[in-house]
C-alpha positions in Angstrom: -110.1 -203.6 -101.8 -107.3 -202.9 -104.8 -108.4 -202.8 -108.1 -107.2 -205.7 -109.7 -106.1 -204.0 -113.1 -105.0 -200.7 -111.5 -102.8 -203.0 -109.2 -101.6 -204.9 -113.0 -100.5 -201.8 -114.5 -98.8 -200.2 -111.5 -96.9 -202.9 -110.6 -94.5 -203.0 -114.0 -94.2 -199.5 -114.1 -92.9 -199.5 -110.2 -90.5 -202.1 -111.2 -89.0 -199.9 -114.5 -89.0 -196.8 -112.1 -86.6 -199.1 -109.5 -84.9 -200.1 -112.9 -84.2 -197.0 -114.5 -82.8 -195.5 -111.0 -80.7 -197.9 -110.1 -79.4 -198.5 -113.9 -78.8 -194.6 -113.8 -76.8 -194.9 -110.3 -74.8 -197.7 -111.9 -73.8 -195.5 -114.6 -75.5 -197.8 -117.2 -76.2 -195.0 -118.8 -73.0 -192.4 -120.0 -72.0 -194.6 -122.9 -74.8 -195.4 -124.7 -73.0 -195.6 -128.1 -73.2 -199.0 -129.0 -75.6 -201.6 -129.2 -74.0 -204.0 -126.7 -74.2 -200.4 -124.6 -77.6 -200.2 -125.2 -78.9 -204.0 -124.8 -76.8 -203.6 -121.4 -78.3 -200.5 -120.5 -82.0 -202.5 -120.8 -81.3 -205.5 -119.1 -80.1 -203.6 -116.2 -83.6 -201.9 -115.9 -85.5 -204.9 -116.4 -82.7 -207.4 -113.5 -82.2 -204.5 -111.3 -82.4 -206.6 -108.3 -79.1 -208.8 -109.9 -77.3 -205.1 -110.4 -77.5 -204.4 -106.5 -76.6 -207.8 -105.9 -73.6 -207.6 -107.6 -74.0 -209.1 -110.8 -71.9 -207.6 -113.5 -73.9 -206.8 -116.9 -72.3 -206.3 -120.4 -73.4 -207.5 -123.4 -70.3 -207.8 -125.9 -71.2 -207.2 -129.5 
């Protein structure tokens, strides 16, 4: 059987692995120079899933 909090703590950090790749291949990334940039750049990691479905995500500031 899975240890409950291993499982807990694995779980999130799998998801901001998936986040932080796909954000990279999505070129959230290069122009991190702003803080619209930057807010983007975050919610991309943490929606990944709307990123590969298409969903375009920029935060104007």
């Amino acid at each position: 059987m899975v240890n409950r909090p291993r499982l807990s703590l694995l779980l999130p950090l799998i998801w901001i692995v998936i986040g932080l790749v796909v954000a990279a291949t999505h070129h959230f990334f290069e122009h991190v120079g702003t803080i619209g940039a930057i807010l983007s750049a975050i919610l991309a990691v943490l929606l990944w899933p709307l990123i590969l479905l298409g969903v375009k995500i920029a935060i104007v500031i």
